[in-house]
C-alpha positions as CSV (number, residue, x, y, z in Angstrom):
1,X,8.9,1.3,19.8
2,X,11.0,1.7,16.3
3,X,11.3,4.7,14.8
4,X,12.2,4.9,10.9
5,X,13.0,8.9,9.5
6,X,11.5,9.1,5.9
7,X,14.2,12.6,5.1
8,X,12.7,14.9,2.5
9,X,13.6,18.1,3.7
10,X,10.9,20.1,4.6
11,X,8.7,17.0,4.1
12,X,10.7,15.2,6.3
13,X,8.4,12.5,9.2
14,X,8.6,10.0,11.3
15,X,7.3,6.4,11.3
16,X,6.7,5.4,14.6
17,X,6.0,1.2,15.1
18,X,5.1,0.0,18.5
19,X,2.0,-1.7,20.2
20,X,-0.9,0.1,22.2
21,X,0.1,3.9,20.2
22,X,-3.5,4.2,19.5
23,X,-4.5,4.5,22.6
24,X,-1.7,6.8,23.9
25,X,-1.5,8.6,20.8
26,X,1.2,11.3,22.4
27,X,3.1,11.7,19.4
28,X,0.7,13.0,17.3
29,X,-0.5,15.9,19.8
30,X,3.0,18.3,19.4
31,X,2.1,17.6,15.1
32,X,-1.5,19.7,15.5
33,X,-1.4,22.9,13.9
34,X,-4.9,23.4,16.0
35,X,-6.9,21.6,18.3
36,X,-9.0,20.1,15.6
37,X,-9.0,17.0,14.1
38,X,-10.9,15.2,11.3
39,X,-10.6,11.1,11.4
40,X,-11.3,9.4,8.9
41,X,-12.1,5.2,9.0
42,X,-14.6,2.7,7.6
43,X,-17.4,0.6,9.2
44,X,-15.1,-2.8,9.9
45,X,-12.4,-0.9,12.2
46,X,-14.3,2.1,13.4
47,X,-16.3,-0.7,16.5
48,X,-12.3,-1.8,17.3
49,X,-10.5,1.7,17.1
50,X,-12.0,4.6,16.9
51,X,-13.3,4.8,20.6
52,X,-9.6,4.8,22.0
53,X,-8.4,7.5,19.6
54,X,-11.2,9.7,20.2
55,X,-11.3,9.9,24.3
56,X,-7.5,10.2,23.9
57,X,-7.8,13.5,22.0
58,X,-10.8,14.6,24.1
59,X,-9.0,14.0,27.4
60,X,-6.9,16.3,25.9
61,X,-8.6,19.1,24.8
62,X,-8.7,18.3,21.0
63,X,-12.0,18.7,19.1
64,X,-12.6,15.6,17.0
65,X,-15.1,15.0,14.0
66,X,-15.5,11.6,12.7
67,X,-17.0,9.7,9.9
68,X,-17.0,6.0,8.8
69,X,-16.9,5.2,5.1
70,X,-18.0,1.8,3.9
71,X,-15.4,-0.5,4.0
72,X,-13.5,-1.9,0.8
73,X,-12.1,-1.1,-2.6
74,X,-14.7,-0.5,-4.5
75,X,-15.8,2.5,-2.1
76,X,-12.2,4.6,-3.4
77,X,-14.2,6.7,-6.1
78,X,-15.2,10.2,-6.6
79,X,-18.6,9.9,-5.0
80,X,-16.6,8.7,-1.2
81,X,-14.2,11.3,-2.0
82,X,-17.3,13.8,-2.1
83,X,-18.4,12.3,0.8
84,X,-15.2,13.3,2.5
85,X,-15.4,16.4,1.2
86,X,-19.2,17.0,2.5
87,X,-18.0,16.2,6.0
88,X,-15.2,18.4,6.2
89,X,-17.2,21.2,5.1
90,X,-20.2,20.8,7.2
91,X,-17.6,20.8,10.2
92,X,-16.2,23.6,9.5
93,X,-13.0,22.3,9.1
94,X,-10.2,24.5,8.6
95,X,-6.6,24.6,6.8
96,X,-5.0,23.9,10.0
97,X,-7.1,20.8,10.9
98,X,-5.7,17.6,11.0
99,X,-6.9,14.9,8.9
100,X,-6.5,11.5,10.3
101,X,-6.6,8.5,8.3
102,X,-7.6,5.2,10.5
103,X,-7.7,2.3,8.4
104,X,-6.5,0.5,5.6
105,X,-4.8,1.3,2.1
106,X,-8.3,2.7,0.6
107,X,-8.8,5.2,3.8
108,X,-5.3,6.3,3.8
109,X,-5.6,6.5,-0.1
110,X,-8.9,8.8,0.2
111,X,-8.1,10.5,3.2
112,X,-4.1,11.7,1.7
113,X,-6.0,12.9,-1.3
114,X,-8.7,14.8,0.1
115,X,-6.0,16.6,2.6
116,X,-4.1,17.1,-0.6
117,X,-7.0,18.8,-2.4
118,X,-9.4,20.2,0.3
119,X,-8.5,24.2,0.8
120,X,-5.5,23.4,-1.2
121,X,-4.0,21.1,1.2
122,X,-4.3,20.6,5.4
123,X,-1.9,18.2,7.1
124,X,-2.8,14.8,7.5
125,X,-1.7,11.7,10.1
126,X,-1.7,7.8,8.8
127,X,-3.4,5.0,11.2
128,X,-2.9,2.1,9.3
129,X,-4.5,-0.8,10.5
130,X,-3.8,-3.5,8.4
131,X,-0.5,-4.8,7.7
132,X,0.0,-4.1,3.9
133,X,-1.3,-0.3,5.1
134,X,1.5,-0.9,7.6
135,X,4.8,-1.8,5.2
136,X,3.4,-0.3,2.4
137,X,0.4,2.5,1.0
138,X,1.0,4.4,4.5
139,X,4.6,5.1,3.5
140,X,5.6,7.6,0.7
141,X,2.9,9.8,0.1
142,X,0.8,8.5,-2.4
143,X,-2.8,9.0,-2.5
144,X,-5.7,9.1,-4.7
145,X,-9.0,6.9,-5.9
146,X,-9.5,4.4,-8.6
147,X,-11.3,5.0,-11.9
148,X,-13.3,2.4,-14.0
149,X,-10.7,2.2,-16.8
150,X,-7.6,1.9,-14.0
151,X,-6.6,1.7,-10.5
152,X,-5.0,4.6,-8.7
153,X,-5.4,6.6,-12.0
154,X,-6.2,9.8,-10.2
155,X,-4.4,11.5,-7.4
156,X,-1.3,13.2,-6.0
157,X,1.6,12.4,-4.3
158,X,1.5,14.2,-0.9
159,X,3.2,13.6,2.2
160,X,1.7,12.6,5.9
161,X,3.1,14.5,8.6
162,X,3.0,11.3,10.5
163,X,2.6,7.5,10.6
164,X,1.8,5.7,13.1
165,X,2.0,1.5,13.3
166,X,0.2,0.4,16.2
167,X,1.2,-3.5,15.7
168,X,-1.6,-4.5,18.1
169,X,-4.2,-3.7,15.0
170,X,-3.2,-7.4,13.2
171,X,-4.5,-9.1,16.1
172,X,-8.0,-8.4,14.4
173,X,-7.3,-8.8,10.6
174,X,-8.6,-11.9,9.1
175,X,-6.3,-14.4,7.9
176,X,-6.5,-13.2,4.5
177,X,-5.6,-9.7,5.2
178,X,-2.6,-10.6,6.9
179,X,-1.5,-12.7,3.5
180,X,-2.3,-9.3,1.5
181,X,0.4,-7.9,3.5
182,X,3.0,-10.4,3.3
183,X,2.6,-10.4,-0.7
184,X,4.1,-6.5,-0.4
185,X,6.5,-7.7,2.3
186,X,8.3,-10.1,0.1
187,X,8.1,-7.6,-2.6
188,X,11.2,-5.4,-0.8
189,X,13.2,-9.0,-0.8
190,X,12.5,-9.8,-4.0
191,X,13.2,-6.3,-5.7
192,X,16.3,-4.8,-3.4
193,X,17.3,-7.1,-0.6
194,X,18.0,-10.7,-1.1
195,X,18.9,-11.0,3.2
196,X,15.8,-10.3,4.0
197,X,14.0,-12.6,1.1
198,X,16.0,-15.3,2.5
199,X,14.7,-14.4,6.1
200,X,11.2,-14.4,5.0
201,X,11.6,-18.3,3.1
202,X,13.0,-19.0,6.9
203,X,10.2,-17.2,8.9
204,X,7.3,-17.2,6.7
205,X,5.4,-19.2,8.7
206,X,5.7,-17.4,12.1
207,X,4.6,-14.6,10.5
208,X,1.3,-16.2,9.0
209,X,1.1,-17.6,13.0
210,X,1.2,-13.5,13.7
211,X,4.3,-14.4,16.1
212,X,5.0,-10.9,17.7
213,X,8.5,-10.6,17.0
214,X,8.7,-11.7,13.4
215,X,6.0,-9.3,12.7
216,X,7.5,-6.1,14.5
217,X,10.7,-7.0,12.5
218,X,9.2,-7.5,8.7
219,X,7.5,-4.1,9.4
220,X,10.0,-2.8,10.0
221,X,12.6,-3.5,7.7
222,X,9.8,-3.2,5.0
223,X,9.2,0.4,5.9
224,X,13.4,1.1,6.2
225,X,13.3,-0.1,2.6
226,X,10.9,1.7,1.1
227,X,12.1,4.9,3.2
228,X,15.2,4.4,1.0
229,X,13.5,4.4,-2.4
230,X,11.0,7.2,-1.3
231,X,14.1,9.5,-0.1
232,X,15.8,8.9,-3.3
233,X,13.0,9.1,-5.7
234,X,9.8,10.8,-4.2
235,X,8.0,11.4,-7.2
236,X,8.4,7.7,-9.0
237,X,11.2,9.2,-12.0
238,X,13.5,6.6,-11.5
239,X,13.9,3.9,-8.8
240,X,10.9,4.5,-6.8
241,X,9.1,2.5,-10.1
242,X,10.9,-0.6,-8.7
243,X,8.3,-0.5,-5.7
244,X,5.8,-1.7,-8.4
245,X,6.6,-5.1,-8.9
246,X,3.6,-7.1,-10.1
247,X,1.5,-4.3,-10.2
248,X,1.2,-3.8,-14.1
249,X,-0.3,-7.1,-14.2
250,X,-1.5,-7.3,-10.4
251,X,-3.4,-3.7,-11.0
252,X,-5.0,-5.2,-14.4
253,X,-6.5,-8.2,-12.2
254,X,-8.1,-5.6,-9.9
255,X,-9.7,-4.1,-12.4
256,X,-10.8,-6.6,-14.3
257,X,-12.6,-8.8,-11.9
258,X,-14.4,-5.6,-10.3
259,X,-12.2,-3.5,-7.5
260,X,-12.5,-5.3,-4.2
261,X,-13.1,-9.2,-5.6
262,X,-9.8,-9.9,-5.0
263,X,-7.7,-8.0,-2.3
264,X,-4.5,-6.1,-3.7
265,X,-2.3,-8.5,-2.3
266,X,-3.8,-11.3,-4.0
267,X,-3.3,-9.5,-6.8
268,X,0.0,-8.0,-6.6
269,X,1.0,-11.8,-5.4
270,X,-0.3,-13.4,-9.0
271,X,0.9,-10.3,-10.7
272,X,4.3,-10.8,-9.3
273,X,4.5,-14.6,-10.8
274,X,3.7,-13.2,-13.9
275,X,6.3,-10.6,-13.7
276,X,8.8,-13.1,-12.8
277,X,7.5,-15.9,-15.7
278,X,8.1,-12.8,-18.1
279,X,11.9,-12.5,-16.8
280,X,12.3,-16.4,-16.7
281,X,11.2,-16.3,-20.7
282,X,13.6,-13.4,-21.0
283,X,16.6,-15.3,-19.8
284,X,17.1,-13.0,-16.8
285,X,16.2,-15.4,-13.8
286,X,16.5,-19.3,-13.3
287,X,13.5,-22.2,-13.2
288,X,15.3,-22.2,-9.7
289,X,14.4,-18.9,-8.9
290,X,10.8,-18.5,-10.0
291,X,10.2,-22.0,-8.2
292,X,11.6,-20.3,-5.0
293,X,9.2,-17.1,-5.6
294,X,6.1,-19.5,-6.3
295,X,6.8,-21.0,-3.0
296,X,7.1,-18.5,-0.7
297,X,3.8,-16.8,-2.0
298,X,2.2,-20.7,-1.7
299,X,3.4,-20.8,2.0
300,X,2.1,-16.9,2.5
301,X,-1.4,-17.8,1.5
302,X,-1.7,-15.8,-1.9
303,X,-2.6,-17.0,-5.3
304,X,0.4,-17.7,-7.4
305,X,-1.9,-18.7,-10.6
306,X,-3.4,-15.2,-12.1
307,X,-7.1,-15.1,-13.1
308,X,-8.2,-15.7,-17.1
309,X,-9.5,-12.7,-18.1
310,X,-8.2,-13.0,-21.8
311,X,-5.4,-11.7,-23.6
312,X,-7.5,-9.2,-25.0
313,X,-8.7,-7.5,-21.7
314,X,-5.1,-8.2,-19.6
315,X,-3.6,-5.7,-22.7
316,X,-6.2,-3.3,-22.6
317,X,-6.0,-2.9,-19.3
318,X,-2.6,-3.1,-19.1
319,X,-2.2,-0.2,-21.9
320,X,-3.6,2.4,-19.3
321,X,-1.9,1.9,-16.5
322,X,-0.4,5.1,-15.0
323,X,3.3,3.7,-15.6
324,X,2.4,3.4,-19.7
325,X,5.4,5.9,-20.9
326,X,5.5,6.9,-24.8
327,X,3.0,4.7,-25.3
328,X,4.8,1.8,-24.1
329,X,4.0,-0.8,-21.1
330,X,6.5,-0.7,-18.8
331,X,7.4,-3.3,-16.4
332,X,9.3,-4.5,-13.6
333,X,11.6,-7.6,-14.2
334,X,14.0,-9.4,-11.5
335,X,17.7,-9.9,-12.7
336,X,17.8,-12.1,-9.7
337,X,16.1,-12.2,-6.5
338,X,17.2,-9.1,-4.7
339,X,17.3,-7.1,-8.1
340,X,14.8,-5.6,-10.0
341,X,15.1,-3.3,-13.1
342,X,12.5,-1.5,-15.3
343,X,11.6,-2.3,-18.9
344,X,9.7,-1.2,-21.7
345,X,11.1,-4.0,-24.1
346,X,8.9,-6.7,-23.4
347,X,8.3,-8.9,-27.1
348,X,4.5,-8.1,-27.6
349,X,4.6,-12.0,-28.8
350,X,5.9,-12.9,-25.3
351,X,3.2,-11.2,-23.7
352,X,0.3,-12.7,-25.4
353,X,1.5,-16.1,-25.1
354,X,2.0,-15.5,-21.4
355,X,-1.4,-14.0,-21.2
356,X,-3.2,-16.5,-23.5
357,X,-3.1,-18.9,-20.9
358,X,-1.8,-17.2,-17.3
Protein backbone atom coordinates (compact mmCIF):
# COMPACT_ATOMS: atom_id res chain seq x y z
CA UNK A 1 0.00 0.00 0.00
CA UNK A 2 1.09 3.89 -1.00
CA UNK A 3 0.30 6.50 0.97
CA UNK A 4 0.24 10.18 -0.58
CA UNK A 5 -0.33 13.22 2.41
CA UNK A 6 -2.58 15.96 0.66
CA UNK A 7 -1.10 18.92 3.76
CA UNK A 8 -3.71 21.67 4.38
CA UNK A 9 -3.45 22.14 7.88
CA UNK A 10 -6.33 21.38 9.59
CA UNK A 11 -7.72 19.86 6.36
CA UNK A 12 -4.89 17.84 6.09
CA UNK A 13 -5.67 13.61 4.76
CA UNK A 14 -4.35 10.78 3.60
CA UNK A 15 -4.69 8.93 0.26
CA UNK A 16 -4.23 5.51 0.82
CA UNK A 17 -3.73 3.16 -2.73
CA UNK A 18 -3.48 -0.55 -2.26
CA UNK A 19 -5.62 -3.71 -3.46
CA UNK A 20 -8.37 -5.51 -1.35
CA UNK A 21 -8.90 -1.99 1.23
CA UNK A 22 -12.53 -2.33 0.55
CA UNK A 23 -12.90 -5.23 2.17
CA UNK A 24 -10.53 -4.54 5.22
CA UNK A 25 -11.51 -1.04 5.30
CA UNK A 26 -9.39 -0.51 8.84
CA UNK A 27 -8.27 2.82 8.04
CA UNK A 28 -11.36 4.36 7.86
CA UNK A 29 -12.76 3.12 11.40
CA UNK A 30 -10.10 5.52 13.76
CA UNK A 31 -11.77 8.63 11.06
CA UNK A 32 -15.63 8.04 12.55
CA UNK A 33 -16.65 10.76 14.67
CA UNK A 34 -19.66 8.05 15.57
CA UNK A 35 -20.62 4.72 14.81
CA UNK A 36 -22.69 5.78 11.89
CA UNK A 37 -22.23 5.76 8.51
CA UNK A 38 -24.11 6.92 5.31
CA UNK A 39 -22.69 5.19 1.85
CA UNK A 40 -23.46 6.51 -0.87
CA UNK A 41 -23.13 4.47 -4.60
CA UNK A 42 -25.10 3.87 -7.85
CA UNK A 43 -26.83 0.75 -9.31
CA UNK A 44 -23.62 -0.57 -11.61
CA UNK A 45 -21.07 -0.94 -8.50
CA UNK A 46 -23.41 -1.28 -5.55
CA UNK A 47 -23.87 -5.73 -6.86
CA UNK A 48 -19.61 -5.61 -6.93
CA UNK A 49 -18.90 -3.45 -3.68
CA UNK A 50 -21.18 -2.53 -1.44
CA UNK A 51 -21.61 -6.07 0.29
CA UNK A 52 -17.88 -6.09 1.43
CA UNK A 53 -17.97 -2.60 2.90
CA UNK A 54 -21.01 -3.09 4.64
CA UNK A 55 -20.33 -6.54 6.76
CA UNK A 56 -16.88 -4.94 7.31
CA UNK A 57 -18.52 -2.06 9.25
CA UNK A 58 -21.15 -4.35 10.81
CA UNK A 59 -18.61 -6.85 12.10
CA UNK A 60 -17.52 -4.02 13.67
CA UNK A 61 -20.10 -2.44 15.40
CA UNK A 62 -20.81 0.50 12.85
CA UNK A 63 -24.43 1.29 11.86
CA UNK A 64 -24.65 1.62 8.17
CA UNK A 65 -27.48 3.16 5.87
CA UNK A 66 -27.13 2.78 2.22
CA UNK A 67 -28.71 3.95 -0.90
CA UNK A 68 -27.94 3.45 -4.67
CA UNK A 69 -28.45 6.29 -7.14
CA UNK A 70 -28.82 5.63 -10.77
CA UNK A 71 -25.71 5.44 -12.40
CA UNK A 72 -24.29 8.13 -14.84
CA UNK A 73 -23.87 11.83 -15.56
CA UNK A 74 -26.88 12.93 -16.26
CA UNK A 75 -28.18 11.78 -12.65
CA UNK A 76 -25.62 14.80 -10.89
CA UNK A 77 -28.62 17.39 -10.58
CA UNK A 78 -30.64 18.92 -7.96
CA UNK A 79 -33.45 16.41 -7.96
CA UNK A 80 -30.43 13.22 -6.93
CA UNK A 81 -28.96 15.71 -4.64
CA UNK A 82 -32.60 15.89 -2.98
CA UNK A 83 -32.62 12.43 -3.15
CA UNK A 84 -29.52 12.40 -1.01
CA UNK A 85 -30.80 14.70 1.04
CA UNK A 86 -34.28 12.60 1.67
CA UNK A 87 -32.23 9.67 2.77
CA UNK A 88 -30.08 11.25 5.17
CA UNK A 89 -32.96 12.72 6.80
CA UNK A 90 -35.19 9.83 7.00
CA UNK A 91 -32.16 8.02 8.80
CA UNK A 92 -31.72 10.28 11.11
CA UNK A 93 -28.42 11.03 10.29
CA UNK A 94 -26.47 13.24 12.28
CA UNK A 95 -23.50 15.88 12.07
CA UNK A 96 -21.17 13.40 13.15
CA UNK A 97 -22.17 10.73 10.60
CA UNK A 98 -19.97 9.76 8.04
CA UNK A 99 -20.76 10.12 4.59
CA UNK A 100 -19.24 7.62 2.23
CA UNK A 101 -18.95 8.09 -1.29
CA UNK A 102 -18.54 4.58 -3.27
CA UNK A 103 -18.28 5.08 -6.78
CA UNK A 104 -17.26 7.16 -9.50
CA UNK A 105 -16.67 11.03 -10.17
CA UNK A 106 -20.64 11.78 -10.13
CA UNK A 107 -21.09 9.92 -6.60
CA UNK A 108 -18.11 11.48 -5.12
CA UNK A 109 -19.22 14.79 -6.74
CA UNK A 110 -22.88 14.43 -5.14
CA UNK A 111 -21.96 12.81 -2.07
CA UNK A 112 -18.85 15.77 -1.23
CA UNK A 113 -21.56 18.33 -1.86
CA UNK A 114 -24.29 16.99 0.10
CA UNK A 115 -21.70 16.42 3.22
CA UNK A 116 -20.72 20.02 2.50
CA UNK A 117 -24.34 21.30 2.71
CA UNK A 118 -26.40 18.88 4.81
CA UNK A 119 -26.47 20.31 8.72
CA UNK A 120 -23.92 22.67 7.50
CA UNK A 121 -21.36 20.15 6.82
CA UNK A 122 -20.59 16.23 8.26
CA UNK A 123 -17.36 14.46 7.31
CA UNK A 124 -17.22 12.51 4.38
CA UNK A 125 -14.76 9.38 3.01
CA UNK A 126 -14.00 8.92 -0.99
CA UNK A 127 -14.38 5.12 -2.47
CA UNK A 128 -13.51 5.73 -5.87
CA UNK A 129 -14.05 3.09 -8.08
CA UNK A 130 -13.15 3.98 -11.30
CA UNK A 131 -9.76 5.03 -12.31
CA UNK A 132 -10.34 8.74 -13.40
CA UNK A 133 -12.31 8.85 -9.74
CA UNK A 134 -8.98 7.34 -8.62
CA UNK A 135 -6.12 10.00 -10.13
CA UNK A 136 -8.44 12.67 -10.35
CA UNK A 137 -12.31 14.04 -8.88
CA UNK A 138 -11.51 11.97 -5.55
CA UNK A 139 -8.52 14.30 -4.88
CA UNK A 140 -8.83 18.02 -3.91
CA UNK A 141 -12.13 18.58 -2.62
CA UNK A 142 -14.23 19.53 -5.18
CA UNK A 143 -17.80 18.76 -5.33
CA UNK A 144 -21.02 19.73 -6.70
CA UNK A 145 -23.80 18.88 -9.67
CA UNK A 146 -24.11 20.06 -13.12
CA UNK A 147 -26.74 22.56 -14.39
CA UNK A 148 -28.35 22.68 -17.96
CA UNK A 149 -26.41 25.84 -19.05
CA UNK A 150 -22.87 24.28 -17.57
CA UNK A 151 -21.12 21.45 -15.98
CA UNK A 152 -20.03 21.61 -12.32
CA UNK A 153 -21.55 25.14 -12.25
CA UNK A 154 -22.80 24.64 -8.73
CA UNK A 155 -21.02 23.45 -5.69
CA UNK A 156 -18.25 23.96 -3.06
CA UNK A 157 -14.91 23.01 -2.54
CA UNK A 158 -14.78 20.86 0.57
CA UNK A 159 -12.33 18.43 1.70
CA UNK A 160 -12.69 14.36 2.41
CA UNK A 161 -11.32 13.30 5.46
CA UNK A 162 -10.15 10.26 3.59
CA UNK A 163 -9.56 8.53 0.24
CA UNK A 164 -9.24 5.39 -0.34
CA UNK A 165 -7.95 3.62 -3.84
CA UNK A 166 -8.70 0.09 -3.71
CA UNK A 167 -6.89 -0.77 -7.27
CA UNK A 168 -8.71 -4.10 -7.32
CA UNK A 169 -11.98 -1.91 -8.52
CA UNK A 170 -10.51 -1.58 -12.44
CA UNK A 171 -10.69 -5.14 -12.76
CA UNK A 172 -14.53 -4.46 -13.41
CA UNK A 173 -14.54 -1.21 -15.41
CA UNK A 174 -15.23 -1.49 -19.03
CA UNK A 175 -12.63 -0.84 -21.41
CA UNK A 176 -13.86 2.49 -21.99
CA UNK A 177 -13.81 3.62 -18.47
CA UNK A 178 -10.38 2.72 -18.05
CA UNK A 179 -9.51 5.09 -21.33
CA UNK A 180 -11.60 8.03 -19.41
CA UNK A 181 -9.04 7.64 -16.86
CA UNK A 182 -5.95 7.62 -18.78
CA UNK A 183 -7.17 10.96 -20.65
CA UNK A 184 -6.77 12.75 -16.94
CA UNK A 185 -3.56 10.68 -16.40
CA UNK A 186 -1.72 12.09 -19.25
CA UNK A 187 -3.15 15.46 -18.32
CA UNK A 188 -0.42 15.73 -15.15
CA UNK A 189 2.37 14.90 -17.97
CA UNK A 190 1.23 17.12 -20.27
CA UNK A 191 0.64 20.18 -17.89
CA UNK A 192 3.62 19.82 -15.09
CA UNK A 193 5.78 16.76 -15.70
CA UNK A 194 7.29 15.94 -18.93
CA UNK A 195 9.11 12.39 -17.12
CA UNK A 196 6.23 11.05 -16.57
CA UNK A 197 4.56 11.99 -20.17
CA UNK A 198 7.39 10.30 -21.57
CA UNK A 199 6.70 7.23 -19.29
CA UNK A 200 3.20 7.05 -20.28
CA UNK A 201 4.15 7.26 -24.50
CA UNK A 202 6.52 4.16 -23.23
CA UNK A 203 3.77 2.30 -21.10
CA UNK A 204 0.66 3.26 -22.47
CA UNK A 205 -0.19 0.21 -23.60
CA UNK A 206 0.27 -1.92 -20.41
CA UNK A 207 -1.83 0.28 -18.86
CA UNK A 208 -4.82 -0.16 -21.46
CA UNK A 209 -3.72 -4.26 -20.82
CA UNK A 210 -4.58 -3.13 -16.90
CA UNK A 211 -0.91 -4.63 -16.12
CA UNK A 212 -0.88 -4.33 -12.25
CA UNK A 213 2.14 -2.51 -11.83
CA UNK A 214 1.92 0.19 -14.41
CA UNK A 215 -1.45 0.94 -13.01
CA UNK A 216 -0.46 1.19 -9.16
CA UNK A 217 2.33 3.46 -10.37
CA UNK A 218 0.20 6.12 -12.82
CA UNK A 219 -2.10 6.39 -9.79
CA UNK A 220 0.05 7.10 -8.01
CA UNK A 221 2.21 9.59 -9.31
CA UNK A 222 -1.11 11.23 -10.76
CA UNK A 223 -2.45 11.72 -7.28
CA UNK A 224 1.40 13.05 -5.91
CA UNK A 225 0.86 15.68 -8.60
CA UNK A 226 -2.21 16.91 -8.11
CA UNK A 227 -1.51 16.79 -4.16
CA UNK A 228 1.08 19.37 -5.12
CA UNK A 229 -1.17 21.82 -6.96
CA UNK A 230 -4.06 21.23 -4.40
CA UNK A 231 -1.51 22.12 -1.35
CA UNK A 232 -0.40 25.09 -3.18
CA UNK A 233 -3.65 26.38 -4.48
CA UNK A 234 -6.71 24.79 -2.77
CA UNK A 235 -9.26 27.05 -3.84
CA UNK A 236 -8.27 27.20 -7.90
CA UNK A 237 -6.67 31.29 -7.63
CA UNK A 238 -3.70 30.51 -9.34
CA UNK A 239 -2.03 27.20 -10.33
CA UNK A 240 -4.58 24.84 -9.33
CA UNK A 241 -6.44 26.29 -12.85
CA UNK A 242 -3.70 24.36 -14.64
CA UNK A 243 -5.52 21.00 -13.56
CA UNK A 244 -8.08 22.09 -16.23
CA UNK A 245 -6.53 21.41 -19.28
CA UNK A 246 -9.11 20.72 -22.03
CA UNK A 247 -11.85 21.28 -19.90
CA UNK A 248 -13.09 24.69 -21.37
CA UNK A 249 -13.64 22.97 -24.50
CA UNK A 250 -13.92 19.27 -23.11
CA UNK A 251 -16.79 20.69 -20.43
CA UNK A 252 -18.61 22.53 -23.56
CA UNK A 253 -18.71 18.92 -25.34
CA UNK A 254 -20.44 17.51 -22.23
CA UNK A 255 -22.90 19.80 -22.37
CA UNK A 256 -23.68 20.08 -25.61
CA UNK A 257 -24.26 16.56 -26.70
CA UNK A 258 -26.46 15.96 -23.35
CA UNK A 259 -24.34 15.06 -19.94
CA UNK A 260 -23.51 11.41 -20.00
CA UNK A 261 -23.32 10.82 -24.13
CA UNK A 262 -19.85 11.07 -24.02
CA UNK A 263 -17.83 10.14 -20.79
CA UNK A 264 -15.64 13.13 -19.30
CA UNK A 265 -12.59 11.61 -20.44
CA UNK A 266 -13.65 11.44 -23.91
CA UNK A 267 -14.30 14.72 -23.60
CA UNK A 268 -11.54 16.17 -21.68
CA UNK A 269 -9.28 13.92 -24.25
CA UNK A 270 -10.83 15.95 -27.59
CA UNK A 271 -10.91 19.11 -25.50
CA UNK A 272 -7.27 18.67 -24.77
CA UNK A 273 -6.38 18.50 -28.73
CA UNK A 274 -8.21 21.48 -29.08
CA UNK A 275 -6.43 23.18 -26.33
CA UNK A 276 -3.21 22.15 -27.80
CA UNK A 277 -4.28 23.17 -31.76
CA UNK A 278 -5.02 26.59 -30.09
CA UNK A 279 -1.29 26.76 -28.67
CA UNK A 280 0.17 25.24 -31.94
CA UNK A 281 -1.78 28.45 -33.90
CA UNK A 282 -0.28 30.58 -31.21
CA UNK A 283 3.26 29.64 -31.87
CA UNK A 284 3.74 28.21 -28.42
CA UNK A 285 4.18 24.36 -29.23
CA UNK A 286 5.57 22.45 -32.37
CA UNK A 287 3.58 20.22 -35.22
CA UNK A 288 5.99 17.79 -33.41
CA UNK A 289 4.43 18.16 -30.25
CA UNK A 290 0.72 18.16 -30.96
CA UNK A 291 1.48 15.06 -33.20
CA UNK A 292 3.03 13.39 -29.99
CA UNK A 293 -0.19 14.52 -27.88
CA UNK A 294 -2.68 13.17 -30.71
CA UNK A 295 -0.92 9.84 -30.43
CA UNK A 296 -0.77 9.01 -27.14
CA UNK A 297 -4.65 9.82 -26.71
CA UNK A 298 -5.04 7.52 -30.23
CA UNK A 299 -3.13 4.63 -28.37
CA UNK A 300 -5.23 5.40 -24.95
CA UNK A 301 -8.54 4.82 -26.73
CA UNK A 302 -10.04 8.51 -26.57
CA UNK A 303 -11.26 10.61 -29.27
CA UNK A 304 -8.72 13.06 -30.48
CA UNK A 305 -11.31 14.72 -33.13
CA UNK A 306 -13.96 16.93 -30.99
CA UNK A 307 -17.67 16.71 -31.97
CA UNK A 308 -19.39 19.56 -34.42
CA UNK A 309 -21.61 21.18 -32.51
CA UNK A 310 -21.10 24.70 -34.34
CA UNK A 311 -19.15 27.64 -33.63
CA UNK A 312 -22.12 29.25 -32.37
CA UNK A 313 -23.00 26.73 -29.50
CA UNK A 314 -18.97 25.70 -28.63
CA UNK A 315 -18.88 29.90 -27.71
CA UNK A 316 -21.96 29.98 -25.96
CA UNK A 317 -21.17 27.29 -24.00
CA UNK A 318 -17.90 28.16 -23.55
CA UNK A 319 -18.89 31.81 -22.29
CA UNK A 320 -20.33 30.28 -19.06
CA UNK A 321 -18.00 28.14 -17.92
CA UNK A 322 -17.10 28.62 -14.20
CA UNK A 323 -13.39 29.75 -15.22
CA UNK A 324 -15.03 32.89 -17.46
CA UNK A 325 -13.13 35.81 -15.45
CA UNK A 326 -14.18 39.65 -16.37
CA UNK A 327 -15.97 38.37 -18.88
CA UNK A 328 -13.25 36.70 -20.62
CA UNK A 329 -12.73 32.83 -21.56
CA UNK A 330 -9.91 31.69 -20.03
CA UNK A 331 -7.86 28.85 -21.06
CA UNK A 332 -5.18 26.49 -20.52
CA UNK A 333 -2.30 26.49 -23.22
CA UNK A 334 0.97 24.18 -23.26
CA UNK A 335 4.40 26.15 -23.73
CA UNK A 336 5.60 22.71 -24.18
CA UNK A 337 4.72 19.34 -22.98
CA UNK A 338 5.34 19.36 -19.33
CA UNK A 339 4.21 23.19 -19.12
CA UNK A 340 1.02 24.70 -19.05
CA UNK A 341 0.08 28.39 -18.46
CA UNK A 342 -3.34 30.17 -18.28
CA UNK A 343 -4.73 32.63 -20.76
CA UNK A 344 -7.34 34.91 -21.38
CA UNK A 345 -5.82 36.32 -24.77
CA UNK A 346 -7.03 33.90 -27.13
CA UNK A 347 -7.83 35.99 -30.80
CA UNK A 348 -11.64 35.59 -30.94
CA UNK A 349 -10.82 35.04 -34.89
CA UNK A 350 -8.58 32.10 -33.83
CA UNK A 351 -11.28 30.55 -31.94
CA UNK A 352 -14.00 30.54 -34.49
CA UNK A 353 -11.85 29.29 -37.18
CA UNK A 354 -10.74 26.50 -34.81
CA UNK A 355 -14.34 25.93 -33.90
CA UNK A 356 -15.85 26.24 -37.42
CA UNK A 357 -14.58 23.10 -38.26
CA UNK A 358 -13.03 21.15 -34.95
Amino acid sequence: MQTIQVGLNSRSYPIYIGNGLIANADLVLPLLAQPHVAIITNEIVAPLYLDPLVRFFTKNGVRTHTLALPDGEANKDWSTLNRIFDFLLTNRCERKTTLIALGGGVIGDLTGFAAATYLRGVPFIQIPTTLLAQVDSSVGGKTGINHPLGKNMIGAFYQPKLVLTDTDTLRTLPDKEISAGLAEIIKYGLIRDLPFFVWLEENISLLRQRDAAALAYAISQSCQNKAEVVMADEREGGVRALLNLGHTFGHAIEAGLGFGTWLHGEAVAAGTILAATVSLRMKLISEQDLARIKDIYQKAGLPIKAPNLGKDKYLELMGSDKKVEGGKMRFILLKNIGAAFVSSEVPQQLLVDLLSAP
